[in-house]
C-alpha positions in Angstrom: 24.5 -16.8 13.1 25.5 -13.5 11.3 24.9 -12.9 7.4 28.5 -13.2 6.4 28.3 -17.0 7.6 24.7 -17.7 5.7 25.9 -15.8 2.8 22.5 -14.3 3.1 23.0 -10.3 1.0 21.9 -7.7 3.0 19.1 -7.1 0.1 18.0 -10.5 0.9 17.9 -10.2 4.8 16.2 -6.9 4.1 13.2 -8.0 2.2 12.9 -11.0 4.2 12.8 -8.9 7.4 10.1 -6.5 5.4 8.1 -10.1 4.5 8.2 -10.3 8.5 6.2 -7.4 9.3 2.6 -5.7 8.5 1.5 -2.2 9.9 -2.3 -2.3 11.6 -3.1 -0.3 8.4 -1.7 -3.3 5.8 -4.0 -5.7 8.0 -6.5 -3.4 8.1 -6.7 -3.2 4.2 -5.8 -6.9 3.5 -8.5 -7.6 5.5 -11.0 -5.5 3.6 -9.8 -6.9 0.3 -10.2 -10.5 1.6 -13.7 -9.6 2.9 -14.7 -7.6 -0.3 -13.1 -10.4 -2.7 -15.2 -13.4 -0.7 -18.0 -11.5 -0.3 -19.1 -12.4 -4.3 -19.1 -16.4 -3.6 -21.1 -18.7 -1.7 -20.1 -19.8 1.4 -18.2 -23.0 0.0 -16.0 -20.9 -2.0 -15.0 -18.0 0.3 -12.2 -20.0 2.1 -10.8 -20.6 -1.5 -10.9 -17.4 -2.5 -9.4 -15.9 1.1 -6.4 -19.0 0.5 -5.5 -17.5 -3.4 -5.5 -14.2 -2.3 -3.3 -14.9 0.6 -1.0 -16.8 -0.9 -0.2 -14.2 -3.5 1.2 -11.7 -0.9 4.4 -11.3 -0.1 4.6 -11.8 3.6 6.0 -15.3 5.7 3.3 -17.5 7.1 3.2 -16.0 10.2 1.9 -12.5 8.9 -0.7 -14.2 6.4 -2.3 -16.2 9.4 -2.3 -12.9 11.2 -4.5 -11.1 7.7 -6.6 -14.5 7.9 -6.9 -14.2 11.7 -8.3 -11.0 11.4 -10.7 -11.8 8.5 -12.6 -14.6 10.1 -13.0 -12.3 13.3 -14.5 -9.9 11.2 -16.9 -12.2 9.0 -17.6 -14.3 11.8 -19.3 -10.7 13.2 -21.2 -9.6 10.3 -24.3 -11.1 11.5 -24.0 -8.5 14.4 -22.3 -5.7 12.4 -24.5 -5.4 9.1 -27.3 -4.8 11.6 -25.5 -2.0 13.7 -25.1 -0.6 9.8 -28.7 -1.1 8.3 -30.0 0.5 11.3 -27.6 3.4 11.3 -28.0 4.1 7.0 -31.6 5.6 6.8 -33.2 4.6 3.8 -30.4 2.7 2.8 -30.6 -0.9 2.6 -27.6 -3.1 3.2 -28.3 -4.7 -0.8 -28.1 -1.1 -1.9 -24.9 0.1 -0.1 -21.9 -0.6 -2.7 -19.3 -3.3 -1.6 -16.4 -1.1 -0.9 -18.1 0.7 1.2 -20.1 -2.2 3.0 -16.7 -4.1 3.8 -14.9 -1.0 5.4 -17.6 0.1 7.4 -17.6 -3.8 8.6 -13.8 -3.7 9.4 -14.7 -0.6 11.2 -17.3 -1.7 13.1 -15.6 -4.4 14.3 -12.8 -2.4 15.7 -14.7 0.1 17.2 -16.8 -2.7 19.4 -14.1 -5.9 19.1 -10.7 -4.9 19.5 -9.8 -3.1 22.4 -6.6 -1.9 20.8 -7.8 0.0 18.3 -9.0 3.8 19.5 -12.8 4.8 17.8 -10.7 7.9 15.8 -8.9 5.7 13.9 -11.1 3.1 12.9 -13.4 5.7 11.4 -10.3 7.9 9.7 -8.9 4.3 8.6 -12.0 3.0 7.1 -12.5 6.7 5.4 -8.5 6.6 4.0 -9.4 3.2 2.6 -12.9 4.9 1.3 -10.4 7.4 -0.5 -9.0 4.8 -2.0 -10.9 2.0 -2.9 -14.3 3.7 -3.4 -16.0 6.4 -5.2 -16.1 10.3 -5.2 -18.5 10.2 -2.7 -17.3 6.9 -0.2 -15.6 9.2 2.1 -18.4 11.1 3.6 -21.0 8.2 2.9 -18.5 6.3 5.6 -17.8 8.5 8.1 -21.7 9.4 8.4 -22.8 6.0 8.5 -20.1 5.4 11.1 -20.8 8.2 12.9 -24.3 7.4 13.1 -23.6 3.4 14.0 -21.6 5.1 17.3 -25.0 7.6 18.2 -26.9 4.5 18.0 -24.2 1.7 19.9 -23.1 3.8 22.3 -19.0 2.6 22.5 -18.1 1.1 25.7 -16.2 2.5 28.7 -12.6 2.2 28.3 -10.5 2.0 31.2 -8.5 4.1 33.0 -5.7 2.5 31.1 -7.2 2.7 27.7 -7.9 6.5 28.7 -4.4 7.3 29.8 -2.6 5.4 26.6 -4.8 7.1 24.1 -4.4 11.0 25.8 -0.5 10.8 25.4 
């Protein structure tokens, strides 16, 4: 069916074809946001809050269960990541490590040791761009040590041959 015959306005198909798609970095961030809005209510309430945040972005179904996707991977990992962090933030305990900066450093954790896809470089640069953003003078270099340190002391896996190849080009 072309637009002439849907009298859809090329505007229209436009946006609706933007609505479509999310970069990694717009999942990336809508992910922290959905972890760093739930992370203030109990357990009960979290899947509420994840739903009205959701449901006020502009994207079709498709792309929000793909941001809701990747936040229950995450949160369903914190019990393993927020370990991998308290170990890795001498003298810093997890209670005392502001929110921002607790839910990027768990959405890259969880790249670096959960999706294959993503390379190490740019889960830390991502989660430090976010830090920029979202947090305080300071975030930046707070994240990138902490993440740095969380790799010293989880050695990454081996990649394969394949993974090596795709990420040298």
């Amino acid at each position: 069916m072309t637009m002439e015959n849907n009298n859809v306005s090329p505007e229209a198909a436009e946006t609706e074809e933007l609505r479509s798609r999310i970069s990694a970095r717009e999942l990336r961030r809508h992910t922290f946001v959905t972890l760093f809005l739930t992370g203030f209510h109990e357990n009960a309430e979290r899947e509420e809050m994840a739903r009205r945040y959701l449901e006020d972005l502009p994207y079709v179904p498709e792309v929000l269960e793909r941001i809701y996707t990747r936040y229950r991977l995450v949160a369903e990992k914190i019990s393993l990541i927020d370990p991998m962090i308290g170990k890795s933030s001498h003298g810093w305990n997890l209670r005392r490590i502001g929110k921002v900066e607790l839910n990027l450093m768990r959405v890259a954790v969880y790249e670096l040791y959960y999706d294959e896809t993503i390379p190490a470089s740019v889960a830390i640069n991502e989660a430090v761009e976010l830090g920029k953003r979202y947090g305080g003078e300071n975030s930046p270099a707070f994240i990138n040590g902490i993440l740095t340190e969380v790799i010293r002391n989880y050695p990454l896996p081996e990649k394969t041959a394949a993974e090596e190849t795709e990420e040298s080009r």
